[in-house]
N, C-alpha and C positions, 0 to 999 in steps of 0.2 A: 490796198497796198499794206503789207507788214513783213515785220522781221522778224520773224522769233527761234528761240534762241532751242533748240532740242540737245537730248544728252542722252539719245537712243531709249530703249525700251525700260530700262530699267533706272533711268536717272540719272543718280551719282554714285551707282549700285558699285563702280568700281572699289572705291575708296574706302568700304565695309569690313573691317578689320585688318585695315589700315596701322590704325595704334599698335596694334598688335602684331603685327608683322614686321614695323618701325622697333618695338622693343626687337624681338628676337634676333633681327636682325644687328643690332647696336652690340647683344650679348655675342654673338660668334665674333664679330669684329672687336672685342675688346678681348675675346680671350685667346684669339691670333694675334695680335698685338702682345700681348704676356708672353705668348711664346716666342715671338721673332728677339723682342728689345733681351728675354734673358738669353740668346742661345748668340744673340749678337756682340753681347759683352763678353762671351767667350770665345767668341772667333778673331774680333781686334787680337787679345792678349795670344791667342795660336798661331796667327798671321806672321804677326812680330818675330814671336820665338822662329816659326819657321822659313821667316824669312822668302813669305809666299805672297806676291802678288797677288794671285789668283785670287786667296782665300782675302787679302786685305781689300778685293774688288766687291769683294761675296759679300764681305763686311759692309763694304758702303751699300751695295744694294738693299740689304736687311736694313738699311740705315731708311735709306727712300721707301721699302715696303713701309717699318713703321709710320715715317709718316704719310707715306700713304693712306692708312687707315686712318691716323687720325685726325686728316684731313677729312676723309670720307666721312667720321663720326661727328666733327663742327658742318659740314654740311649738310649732313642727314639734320643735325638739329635747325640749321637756318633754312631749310628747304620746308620744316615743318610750320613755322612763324604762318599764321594767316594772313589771308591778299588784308590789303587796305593801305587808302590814301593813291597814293601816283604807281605804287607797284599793286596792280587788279590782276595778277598773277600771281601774287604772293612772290617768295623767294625759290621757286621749285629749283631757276638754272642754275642755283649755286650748285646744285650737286652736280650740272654739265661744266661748271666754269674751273671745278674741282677735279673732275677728271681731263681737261685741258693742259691743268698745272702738273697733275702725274704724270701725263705724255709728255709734257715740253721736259718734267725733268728727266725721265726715262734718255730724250734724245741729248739732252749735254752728260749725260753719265758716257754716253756711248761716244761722244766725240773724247772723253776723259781717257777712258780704256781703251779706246783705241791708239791713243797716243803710248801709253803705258806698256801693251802687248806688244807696239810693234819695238817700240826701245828693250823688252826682254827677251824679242827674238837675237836681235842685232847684236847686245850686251847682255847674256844672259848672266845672273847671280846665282849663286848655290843656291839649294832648296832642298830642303828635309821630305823627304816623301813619302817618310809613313807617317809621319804627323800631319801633312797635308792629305792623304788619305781617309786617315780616320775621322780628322775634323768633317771633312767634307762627308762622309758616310753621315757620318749623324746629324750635319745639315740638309741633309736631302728626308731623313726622318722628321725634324723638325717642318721643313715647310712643307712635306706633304700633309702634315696633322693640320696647319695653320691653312694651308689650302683646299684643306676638307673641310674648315669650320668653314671658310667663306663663299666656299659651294652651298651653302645651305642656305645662306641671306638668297637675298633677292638680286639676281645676278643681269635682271633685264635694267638696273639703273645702270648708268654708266656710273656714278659715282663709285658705289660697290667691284664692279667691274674693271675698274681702274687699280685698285688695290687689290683684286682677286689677280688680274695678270704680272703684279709686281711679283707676288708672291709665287706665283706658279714659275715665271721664269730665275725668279732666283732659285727653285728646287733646280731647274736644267742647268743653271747655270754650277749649282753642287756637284751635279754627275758630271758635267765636265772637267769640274776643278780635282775630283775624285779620279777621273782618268786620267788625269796630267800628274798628280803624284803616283799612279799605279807605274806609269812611263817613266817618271825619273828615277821612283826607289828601285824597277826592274834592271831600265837602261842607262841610267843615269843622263839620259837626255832631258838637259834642263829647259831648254826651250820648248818644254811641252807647254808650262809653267803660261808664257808667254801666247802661246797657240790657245789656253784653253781662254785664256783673258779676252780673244779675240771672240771667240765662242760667244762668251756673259754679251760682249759687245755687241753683237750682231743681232742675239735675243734682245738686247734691251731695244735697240731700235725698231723692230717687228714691234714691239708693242706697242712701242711710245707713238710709231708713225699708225698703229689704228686707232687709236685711242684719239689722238690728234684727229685724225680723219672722221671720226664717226661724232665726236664730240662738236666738230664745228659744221660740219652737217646741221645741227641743230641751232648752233649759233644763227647761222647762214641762210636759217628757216626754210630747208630743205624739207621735202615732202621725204617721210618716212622710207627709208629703203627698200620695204616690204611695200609699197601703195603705190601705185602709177595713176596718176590726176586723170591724164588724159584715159585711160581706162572708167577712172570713177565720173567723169563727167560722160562719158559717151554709155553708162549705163546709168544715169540721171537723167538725159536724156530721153534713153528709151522707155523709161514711162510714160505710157500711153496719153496724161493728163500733161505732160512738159513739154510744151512750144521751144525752148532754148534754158540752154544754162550758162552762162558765164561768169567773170569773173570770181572764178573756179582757185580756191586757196587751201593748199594744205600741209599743214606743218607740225612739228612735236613742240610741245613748250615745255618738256624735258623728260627724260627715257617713261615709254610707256604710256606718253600724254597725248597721243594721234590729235589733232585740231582739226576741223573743216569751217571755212564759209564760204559761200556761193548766192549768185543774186537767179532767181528763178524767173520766168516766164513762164507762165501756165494757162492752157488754152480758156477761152469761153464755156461757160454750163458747164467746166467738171469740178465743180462742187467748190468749195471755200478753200481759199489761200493754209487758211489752219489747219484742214482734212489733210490736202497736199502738203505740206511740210511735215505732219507728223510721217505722212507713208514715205517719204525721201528720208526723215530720221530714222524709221527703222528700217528702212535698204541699209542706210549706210552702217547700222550697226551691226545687223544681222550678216554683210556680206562683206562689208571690210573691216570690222571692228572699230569704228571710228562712236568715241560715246560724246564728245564734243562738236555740236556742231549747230553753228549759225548760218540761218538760212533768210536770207530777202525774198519773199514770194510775191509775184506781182501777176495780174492778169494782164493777158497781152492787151485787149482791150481798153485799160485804163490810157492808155496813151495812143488813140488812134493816131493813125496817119506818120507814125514818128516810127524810128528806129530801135529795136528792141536792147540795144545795148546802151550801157551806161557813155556817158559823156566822154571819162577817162577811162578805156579798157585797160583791163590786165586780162593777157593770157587769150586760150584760143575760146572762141565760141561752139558751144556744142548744141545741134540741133535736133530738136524730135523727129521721128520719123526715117530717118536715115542715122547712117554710123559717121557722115562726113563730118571733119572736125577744118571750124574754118580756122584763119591765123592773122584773125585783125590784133594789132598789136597798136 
């Protein structure tokens, strides 16, 4: 009987310029951050003068990117902290529990704005339209540079990711504010004013509700979105040397972190517990990218006469030799 513990063919070969990926990344997101907080103290003071919702919504938004980011950049540093003592994961989900709090705020921005949009349909206020224009032009310049820097990080964390979609929808959310002054300085229809607020609103929610969604996935120890179990156990299975596999687990412990453990059953005479485990560690690497993964190998014979499942199942049992996948629970 043993357990041990594989990390696929290459190790911890993931984590290999790591630091270094960690800086550069830290650098775009500090010098998107430069650009939002200066181009955001000039849109409060344009908002004001023009007496523009829209742009005073743009404002708060660039308010939530910033910190966006730099929440992203205190979590990038506490996700870096090595495991030890009670956390043997180290700190990694601060950077999922980081992009949880950009999604929740993303969704109270949108209950905000929606409140605000539909009050400047009903009661609309003057509005300057080519100062609302031009501000908004060159806020769609500004966060497409800042949304180019943060294409460049590493966009598979969600941490990153969380701050990359603030910033991206606050550019759409410019072009709309830009078309709603094009509409009032033409038409003098000021309720556009109101209409495009509605816009910012609808994007912030699209974001916030996937960011929310994919982040608690994780929370939730959801098997990765890209990985189907019952696929990776019914092709554990079909190795020739695996009697069963069950309680079959797989989960992310934070973006990019795939996990597997599984308890094995492996026939009589094919070879040692440790042969078979490493060739299940490299299926699972090699076929689903998974570099994590603990494995219980046990020969079915250690336990004549008995039941090959554990006492407390989880999840379905998969068996050699066929594809049937049972559903003791």
């Amino acid at each position: 009987m043993g357990a041990d513990h594989g990390h696929g063919r290459h190790g911890h070969g993931h984590g290999h310029g790591h630091a270094v990926s960690a800086d550069a990344d830290r650098r775009y997101l500090l010098a998107a951050l430069g650009l939002i907080v200066g181009y955001m103290a000039v849109e409060v003071v344009v908002g004001l003068l023009a007496n523009s919702m829209a742009l005073i919504a743009d404002a708060a938004h660039m308010l939530t990117d910033a910190s966006a980011i730099v929440l992203a950049l205190v979590a990038m540093r506490i996700a870096a902290r090595p495991a030890g003592g009670a956390y043997t994961f180290g700190y990694k989900r601060a950077e999922i529990l980081s992009a949880q709090l950009n999604g929740a705020t993303l969704l109270v921005l949108t209950a905000y704005f929606t409140y605000e949009g539909i009050a400047r349909i009903v009661d609309p206020p003057a509005v300057k339209g080519p100062l609302v224009v031009v501000t908004a032009l060159s806020g769609v310049a500004v966060n497409a540079a800042a949304a180019w820097l943060l294409s460049r990080a590493n966009r598979r964390s969600l941490n990153i990711e969380g701050a990359f979609q603030h910033v991206l929808n606050d550019m759409y959310a410019f072009i709309a504010t830009a078309a709603s002054g094009v509409v009032v300085w033409a038409t003098g229809f000021t309720q556009a004013d109101g209409v495009a607020t509605l816009v910012v609103a609808a994007l912030m929610a699209l974001a916030g509700w996937g960011l929310l969604r994919d982040s608690s996935r994780v929370l939730l120890q959801a098997a990765p979105s890209d990985l189907d179990p019952d696929e990776i156990g019914r092709v554990l299975a079909a190795v020739p040397e695996v009697e069963e596999v069950h309680d079959l687990h797989v989960w992310t412990v934070t973006s990019g972190y795939p996990t597997l453990s599984a308890h094995v059953i492996v026939k009589e005479g094919c070879g040692t517990c440790h042969e078979v485990r490493q060739r299940l560690a490299g299926l699972l690497h090699d076929r689903f990218g998974i570099e994590h993964t603990t494995l219980q190998v046990d020969h079915g014979g250690d336990r004549p006469g008995e039941d090959l499942h554990c006492p407390d199942p989880h999840g379905p049992r998969h068996r050699g030799g066929h594809s049937r996948v049972g559903t003791d629970q």
